[in-house]
C-alpha positions, -999 to +999 in steps of 0.1 A: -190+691-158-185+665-185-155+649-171-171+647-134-203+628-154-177+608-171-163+595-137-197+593-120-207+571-145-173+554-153-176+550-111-210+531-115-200+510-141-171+498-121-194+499-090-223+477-105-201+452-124-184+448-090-217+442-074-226+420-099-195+397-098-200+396-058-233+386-068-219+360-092-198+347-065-206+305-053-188+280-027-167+254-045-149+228-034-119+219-048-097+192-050-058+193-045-029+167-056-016+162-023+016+157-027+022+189-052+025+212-021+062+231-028+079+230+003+082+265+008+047+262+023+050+247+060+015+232+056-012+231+031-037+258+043-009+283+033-004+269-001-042+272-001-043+305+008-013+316-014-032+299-049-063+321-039-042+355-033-021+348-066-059+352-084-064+383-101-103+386-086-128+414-100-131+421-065-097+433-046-109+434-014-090+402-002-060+408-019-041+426+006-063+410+035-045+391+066-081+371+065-082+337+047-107+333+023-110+295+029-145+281+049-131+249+051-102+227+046-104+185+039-078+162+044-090+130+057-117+118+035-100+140+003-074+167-001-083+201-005-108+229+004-140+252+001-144+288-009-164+310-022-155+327-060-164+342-089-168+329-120-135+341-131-116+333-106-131+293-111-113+298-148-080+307-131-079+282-101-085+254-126-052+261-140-026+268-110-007+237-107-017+208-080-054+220-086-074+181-096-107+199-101-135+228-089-167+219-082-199+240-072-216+232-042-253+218-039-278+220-012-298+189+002-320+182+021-332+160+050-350+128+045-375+133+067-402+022+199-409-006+186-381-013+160-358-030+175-384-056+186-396-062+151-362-060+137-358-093+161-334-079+186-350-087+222-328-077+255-341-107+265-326-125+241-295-138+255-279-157+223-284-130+198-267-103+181-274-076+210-255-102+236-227-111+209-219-072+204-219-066+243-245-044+224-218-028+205-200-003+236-164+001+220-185+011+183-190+049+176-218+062+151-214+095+135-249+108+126-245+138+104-276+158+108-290+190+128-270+184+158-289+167+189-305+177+224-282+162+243-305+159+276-327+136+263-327+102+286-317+085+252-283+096+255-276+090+292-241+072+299-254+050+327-235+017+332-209+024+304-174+023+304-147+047+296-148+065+262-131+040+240-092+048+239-092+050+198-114+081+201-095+116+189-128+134+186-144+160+207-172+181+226-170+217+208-189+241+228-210+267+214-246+287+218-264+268+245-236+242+246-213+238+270-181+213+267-200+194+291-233+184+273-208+157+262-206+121+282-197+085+278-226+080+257-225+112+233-189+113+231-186+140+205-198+168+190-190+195+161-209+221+138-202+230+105-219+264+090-192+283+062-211+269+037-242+281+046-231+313+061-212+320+030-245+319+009-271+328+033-252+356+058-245+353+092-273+332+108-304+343+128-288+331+165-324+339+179-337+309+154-313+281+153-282+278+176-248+280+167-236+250+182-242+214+181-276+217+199-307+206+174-329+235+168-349+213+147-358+176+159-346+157+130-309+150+143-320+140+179-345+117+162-318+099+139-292+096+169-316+082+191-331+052+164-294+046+157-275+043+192-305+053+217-307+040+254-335+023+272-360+042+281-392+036+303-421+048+303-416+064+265-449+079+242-455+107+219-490+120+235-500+086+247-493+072+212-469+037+214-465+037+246-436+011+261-394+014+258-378+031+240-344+020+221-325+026+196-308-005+172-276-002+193-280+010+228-247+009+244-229+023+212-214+057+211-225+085+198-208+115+180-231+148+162-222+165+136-244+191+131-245+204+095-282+209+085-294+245+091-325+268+084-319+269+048-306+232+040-274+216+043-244+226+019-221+205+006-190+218+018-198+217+058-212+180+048-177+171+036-161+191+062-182+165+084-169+135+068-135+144+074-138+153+107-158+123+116-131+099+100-106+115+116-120+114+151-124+076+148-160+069+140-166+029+129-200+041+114-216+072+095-253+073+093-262+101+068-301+108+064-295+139+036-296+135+004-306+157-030-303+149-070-279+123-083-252+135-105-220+121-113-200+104-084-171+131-086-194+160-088-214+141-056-197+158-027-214+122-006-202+103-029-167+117-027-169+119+015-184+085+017-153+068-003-130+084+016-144+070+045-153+034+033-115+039+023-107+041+057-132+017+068-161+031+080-192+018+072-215+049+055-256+044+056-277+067+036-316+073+030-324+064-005-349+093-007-384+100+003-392+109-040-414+074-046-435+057-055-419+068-091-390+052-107-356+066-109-364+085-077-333+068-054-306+094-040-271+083-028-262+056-049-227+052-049-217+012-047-198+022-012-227+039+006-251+013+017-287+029+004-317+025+031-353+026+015-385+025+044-408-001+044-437-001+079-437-023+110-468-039+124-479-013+144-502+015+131-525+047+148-558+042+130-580+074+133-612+067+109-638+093+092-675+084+099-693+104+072-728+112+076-740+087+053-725+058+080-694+048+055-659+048+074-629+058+058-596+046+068-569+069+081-539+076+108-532+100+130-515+107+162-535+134+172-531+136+216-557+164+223-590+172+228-608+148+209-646+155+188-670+151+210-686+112+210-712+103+185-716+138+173-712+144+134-699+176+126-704+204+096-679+190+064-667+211+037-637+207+007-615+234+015-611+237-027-646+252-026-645+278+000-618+301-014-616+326-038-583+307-054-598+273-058-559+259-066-544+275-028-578+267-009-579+233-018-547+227-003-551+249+025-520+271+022-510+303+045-541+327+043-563+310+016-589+296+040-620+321+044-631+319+083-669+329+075-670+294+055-642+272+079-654+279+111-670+252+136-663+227+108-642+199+097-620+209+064-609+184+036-577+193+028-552+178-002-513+172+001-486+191-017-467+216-011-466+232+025-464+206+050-491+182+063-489+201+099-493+230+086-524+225+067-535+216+097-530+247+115-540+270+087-578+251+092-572+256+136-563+299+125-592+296+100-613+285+127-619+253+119-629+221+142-608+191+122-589+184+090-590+152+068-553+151+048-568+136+015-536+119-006-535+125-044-530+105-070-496+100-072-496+099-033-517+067-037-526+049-004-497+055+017-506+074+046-484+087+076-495+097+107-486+134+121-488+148+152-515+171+146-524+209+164-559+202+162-580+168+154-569+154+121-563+122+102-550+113+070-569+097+040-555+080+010-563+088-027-598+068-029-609+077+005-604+115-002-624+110-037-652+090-016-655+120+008-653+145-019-681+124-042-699+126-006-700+160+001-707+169-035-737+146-034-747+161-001-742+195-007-774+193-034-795+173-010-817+186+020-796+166+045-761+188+045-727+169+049-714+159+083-684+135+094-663+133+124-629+113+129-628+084+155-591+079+168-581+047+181-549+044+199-520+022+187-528-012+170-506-038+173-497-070+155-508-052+120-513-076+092-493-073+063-462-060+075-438-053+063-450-027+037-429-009+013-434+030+024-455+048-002-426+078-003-401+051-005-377+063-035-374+032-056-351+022-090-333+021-105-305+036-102-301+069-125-264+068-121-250+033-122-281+013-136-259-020-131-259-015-094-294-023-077-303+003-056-320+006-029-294-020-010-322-028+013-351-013+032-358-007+070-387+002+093-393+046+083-429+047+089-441+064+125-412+056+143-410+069+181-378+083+190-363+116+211-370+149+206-357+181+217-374+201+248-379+235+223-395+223+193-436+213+189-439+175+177-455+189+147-426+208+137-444+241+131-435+271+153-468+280+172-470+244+185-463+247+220-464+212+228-438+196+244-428+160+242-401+133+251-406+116+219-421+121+190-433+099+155-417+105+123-415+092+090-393+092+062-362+068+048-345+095+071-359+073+102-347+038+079-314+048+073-302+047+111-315+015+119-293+002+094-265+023+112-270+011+140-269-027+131-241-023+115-225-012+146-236-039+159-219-063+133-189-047+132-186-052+172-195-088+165-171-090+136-144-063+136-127-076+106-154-071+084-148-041+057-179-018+057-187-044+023-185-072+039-211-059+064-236-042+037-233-080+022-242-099+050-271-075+055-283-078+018-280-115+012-296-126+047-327-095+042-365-113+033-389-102+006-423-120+026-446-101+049-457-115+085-482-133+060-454-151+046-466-139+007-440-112-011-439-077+005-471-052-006-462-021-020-481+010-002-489+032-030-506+004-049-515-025-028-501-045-050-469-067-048-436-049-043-406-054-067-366-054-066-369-021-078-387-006-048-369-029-017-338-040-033-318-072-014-352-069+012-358-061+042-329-063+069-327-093+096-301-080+118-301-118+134-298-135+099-270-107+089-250-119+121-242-152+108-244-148+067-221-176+059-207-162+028-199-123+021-190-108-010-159-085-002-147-057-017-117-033-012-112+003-027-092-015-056-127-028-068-142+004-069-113+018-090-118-006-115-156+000-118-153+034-115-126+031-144-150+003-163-179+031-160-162+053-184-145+079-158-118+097-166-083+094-146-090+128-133-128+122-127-114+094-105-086+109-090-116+139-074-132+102-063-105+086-045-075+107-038-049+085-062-043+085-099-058+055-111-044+031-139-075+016-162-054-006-181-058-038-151-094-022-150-106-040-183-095-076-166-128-072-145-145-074-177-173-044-174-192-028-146-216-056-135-189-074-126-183-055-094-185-079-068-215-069-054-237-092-037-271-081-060-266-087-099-281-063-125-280-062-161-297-041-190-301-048-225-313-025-251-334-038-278-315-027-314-330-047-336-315-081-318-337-109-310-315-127-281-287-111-254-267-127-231-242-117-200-225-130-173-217-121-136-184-131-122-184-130-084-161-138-056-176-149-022-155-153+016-166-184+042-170-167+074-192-193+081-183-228+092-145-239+083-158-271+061-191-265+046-204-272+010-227-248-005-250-257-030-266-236-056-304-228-066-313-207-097-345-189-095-340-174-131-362-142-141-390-155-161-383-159-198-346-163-194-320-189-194-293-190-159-269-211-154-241-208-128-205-228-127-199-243-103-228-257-088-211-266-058-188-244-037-167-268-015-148-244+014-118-266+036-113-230+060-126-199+072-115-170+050-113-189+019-124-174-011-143-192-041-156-175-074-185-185-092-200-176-124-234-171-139-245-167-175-278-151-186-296-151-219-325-137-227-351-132-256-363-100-269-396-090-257-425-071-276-420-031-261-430+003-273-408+029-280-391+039-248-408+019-222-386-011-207-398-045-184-377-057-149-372-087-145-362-103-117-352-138-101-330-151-072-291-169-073-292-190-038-262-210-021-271-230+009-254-253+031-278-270+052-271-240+079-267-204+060-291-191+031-270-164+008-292-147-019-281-128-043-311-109-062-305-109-101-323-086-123-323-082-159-340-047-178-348-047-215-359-014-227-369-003-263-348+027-277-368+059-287 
């Protein structure tokens, strides 16, 4: 009896410690030596497979299995693969020989018509960038994302020629695609789930397809923006009506669908990369993103080298985290980082309260509207619940229908989505919802396509209605509003505006690179949308629509993709830096008032820190006269002037790097990058100084002299040698260098000032500007 309870619970033991080691179990991805493979292995996946059987794993199950473990394997972009393992097992792979490094995988996230005409690019223009690119038909754009609808007019291949002959990619079918969904126009398309299957379980097929078809919107949308046709008539419920286009309509497309239910996993993202390299993609346009960490624990990071390696040109959103500080994502110096800023078009849908005021507000509501001239019950949802905290933001279930009903609700941001607030007040029994902003929302508002009628308010309007109905509530005359929507304004005054959820600077990883690189239209932009999926996003939204109005750097990022398609067509010897220069040095910090760009949260003006370089001018960025170039080489040596290990970098870029040339750059600033960014700490010193050493290309005309202006941040001393750049050919390369000194400032203990000026060369014809910004900040 003894011995029997003896094994039972000997049998447990083993049976929960094995449980809990399954338990224990993560992806990784891990990075190889290429070139260590022993030859007895006729290719790499075997050698793979072989290292992970050779593991003495807590759980045995594999060991004599015929099954690889491996979810995927890289060898484009980097060398190596992804798997799932204990921690144990992490321990012992980190030793076999040929093994660089193990990293665990993260989850991100998504960064959620009349754009191109804003952005300056006109069909009717015959001498501009669209007519120089043949409007970019030999480029392909890789959009890594949910996958697309490919049915949508958008992506029709009308009028275009042959798949370019370069392309190795292809149409994979799956769930609801067929090898055929593919055309001239969207030219390829893959899926990538191990990663999330291997933490989630096999996926729900009756939610999301497995296949490149978009189950959620978000991938069609980015696609279309980047690379989408003409198309006429195009609205989102009567809302911006006119074409629709995206920034490079005769380019090709390719989807890579990685983004699921649950997020999108690092290892199918890099699986993504590779794949997209390899197929022959000139362009990646990346709206995902998540924390910064290190660049060789940044599975981006490390796809997007391997790609600018290769010379592709990689886009990514900077983040939807502002207004705060610090709050950019995907700031590698070879990714070009895309903030949002608004266009001059807006959907105003104002609040009469009952005491006459109007508040400002946006929607794109395309129902039934309130009836005219009536004023209906109001009420703060944060005072009709029995959980003041869930009410007041009208989450799943905290609305009580005996208070909601026949009324209009006032309902604050944060946490579930701004749709659904709305369709917890329609379930409630509710009449309208006014989206109030808080605080740290300030005044940015963004307009939603709302299930019932709805607008959204910024900070002081929703304190001015909530001061209202507080007021009203104690007097004899109860409080009433109703929301007024009217249409699509055009020719909006100031525009650009720096989007309120904009992530801004600087850059938590590298704070000598400026990041954003530059900012692009994000706010309410009209683009496709699938055939299955409500324009609100939420599930009991049976509308459907062609289109549909979005916001988020997510909707920036591939307008910047798809210029650059457009540049490289025009110039297909440029690297992917010599593009990101041309777009940075020609972008404009003034507003369509001609007076520096307004931020959104504030209202007051915007900084360096919040648009970077400016906003693209895809026309300017054509014909930049000067470039500031930079080849893989360059990266090395910042990477190696940033304090990286060898074996850091070698996870980065594939090769062993040597640091000892590395210290001839002099340090990290001196990256040849076309912004210039330096920060001094305060010990004690009263006066610092630095200098930038830069290299810059002609591409513009063969003899040209180009003059310098210094617009020096204020309080400092800049000087740059030579003042004159005199170019005899195209191609040729000058260098130029400029010295900065600066006096200590009065600060308190760990708070810092930005400072920020302007180093301009002109030739009569081309304007180059280089932003220069200088931080001092008082140690704790």
């Amino acid at each position: 009896m003894a011995v029997s309870n003896l094994l039972l619970i000997s049998f447990l033991l083993f049976f929960s410690a094995s449980a809990s080691a399954s338990s224990l179990h993560k992806t990784y991805i891990v990075f190889v030596q290429h070139d260590a493979k022993p030859s007895v292995f006729p290719t790499h996946k075997h050698w793979y497979d072989s290292s992970l059987r050779s593991l003495s794993s807590t759980i045995q199950a594999d060991e004599d299995s015929e099954t690889s473990r491996i979810l995927h394997t890289y060898d484009t972009v980097f060398h190596g693969f992804s798997v799932n393992l204990s921690p144990l097992e992490v321990q012992q792979l980190q030793k076999v020989s040929g093994i660089v490094g193990v990293i665990p995988e993260k989850v991100r996230e998504l960064q959620t018509t009349r754009s191109p005409e804003f952005l300056g690019l006109k069909t009717t223009d015959s001498a501009g960038l669209l007519k120089e690119s043949d409007f970019g038909s030999d480029l392909v754009i890789g959009v890594i994302d949910t996958g697309i609808w490919p049915e949508r007019q958008s992506f029709n291949d009308r009028d275009l020629g042959p798949v370019p002959a370069k392309w190795k990619g292809e149409c994979v079918a799956g769930n609801e695609f067929p090898a055929t969904s593919c055309n001239r126009k969207l030219i390829g398309a893959r899926f990538f789930c191990g990663g999330y299957e291997a933490t989630n379980g096999k996926m729900n097929e009756s939610l999301e397809y497995r296949s490149p078809r978009d189950s959620d919107g978000h991938g069609t949308h980015t696609a279309s923006i980047a690379a989408g046709r003409y198309v006429f008539p195009a609205s989102t419920l009567g809302y911006a009506r006119g074409v629709a286009a995206g920034m490079a309509p005769k380019a090709r497309l390719a989807a890579y669908k990685v983004c699921w239910n649950a997020g999108c996993y690092d290892s199918d993202i890099l699986a993504a990369f590779d794949a997209a390299v390899a197929d022959g993609v000139d362009v990646v346009s990346l709206s995902v993103g998540g924390v910064v960490v290190p660049y060789y624990l940044d599975s981006i990071a490390i796809g997007a080298f391997g790609a600018s390696d290769h010379g592709v040109f990689v886009s990514a959103s900077a983040g939807n985290g502002g207004p705060g500080g610090l709050t950019v994502t995907n700031v590698a110096p070879w990714v070009t980082t895309v903030g949002a800023g608004t266009m001059d078009r807006d959907f105003p849908a104002n609040v009469r309260l009952g005491n006459g005021k109007l508040i400002p507000g946006v929607s794109v509501y395309g129902g039934p509207g309130l009836s005219p001239g009536k004023l209906y019950p109001l009420i703060y949802a944060g005072s009709v619940g029995g959980d003041g905290y869930s009410s007041s933001l009208c989450l799943e279930g905290s609305l009580d229908p005996s208070f909601v009903k026949g009324k209009i609700v006032l309902c604050d941001r944060g946490i579930n989505s701004r749709a659904t607030k709305g369709d917890v007040v329609r379930k409630a029994g509710g009449i309208g919802m006014v989206l109030a902003n808080g605080v740290f929302d300030g005044e940015g508002l963004v307009a939603d396509c709302h299930v019932l009628p709805a607008t959204a308010v910024g900070a002081t309007g929703g304190d001015e209605i909530r001061k209202y109905i507080s007021a009203a509530s104690k007097s004899k005359s109860p409080p009433t509003a109703t929301i007024i929507f009217r249409g699509t304004r055009l020719g909006v005054r100031p525009a650009p505006v720096v989007a309120s959820f904009s992530a801004r600077g600087p850059n938590p990883e590298s704070p000598e690179i400026l990041k954003p690189d530059v900012i692009a239209p994000g706010l309410n932009i009209l683009a496709a949308w699938p055939d299955r999926v409500g324009p609100s996003g939420i599930p009991s939204d049976n509308r459907r629509t062609e289109f549909n109005i979005l916001s988020g750097t997510s909707m920036a990022c591939p307008h910047v993709s798809g210029v650059a398609a457009l540049l490289k067509a025009a110039h297909p010897d440029w690297s992917p830096a010599a593009i990101r220069s041309a777009l940075m040095t020609t972008a404009y910090t003034n507003d369509n008032r001609g007076e520096t760009m307004l931020d959104e949260a504030t209202g007051n003006s915007s900084t360096v820190m919040d648009y970077g370089a400016g906003h693209v001018h895809p026309q300017k960025a054509m014909d930049p006269g000067l470039i500031f170039d930079l080849t893989s080489h360059d990266y090395v040596d910042f990477l190696c002037n940033s304090n990286y290990t060898v074996t850091n970098i070698q996870m980065i870029t594939r090769k062993m790097a040597d640091c000892s040339k590395a210290r001839n750059a002099g340090h990290v600033g001196n990256l040849n990058y076309p912004s210039m960014s330096a920060n001094f700490q305060q010990y004690g010193e009263h006066k610092f100084s630095t200098h930038f050493i830069r290299t810059v290309t002609n591409v513009g005309e063969p003899n040209s002299v180009y003059k310098v202006t210094v617009k020096p941040p204020i309080g400092t001393l800049v000087s740059v040698q030579p003042e004159k750049l005199v170019f005899r050919r195209l191609g040729q390369k000058l260098n130029f260098l400029v010295r900065v000194e600066a006096m200590a400032v009065k600060l308190s203990p760990g708070s810092n000032t930005v400072k920020s000026g302007a180093i301009v060369w002109a030739d009569g014809k081309h304007t180059v500007t280089s932003p220069l910004v200088l931080t001092l900040q008082q140690p704790l």
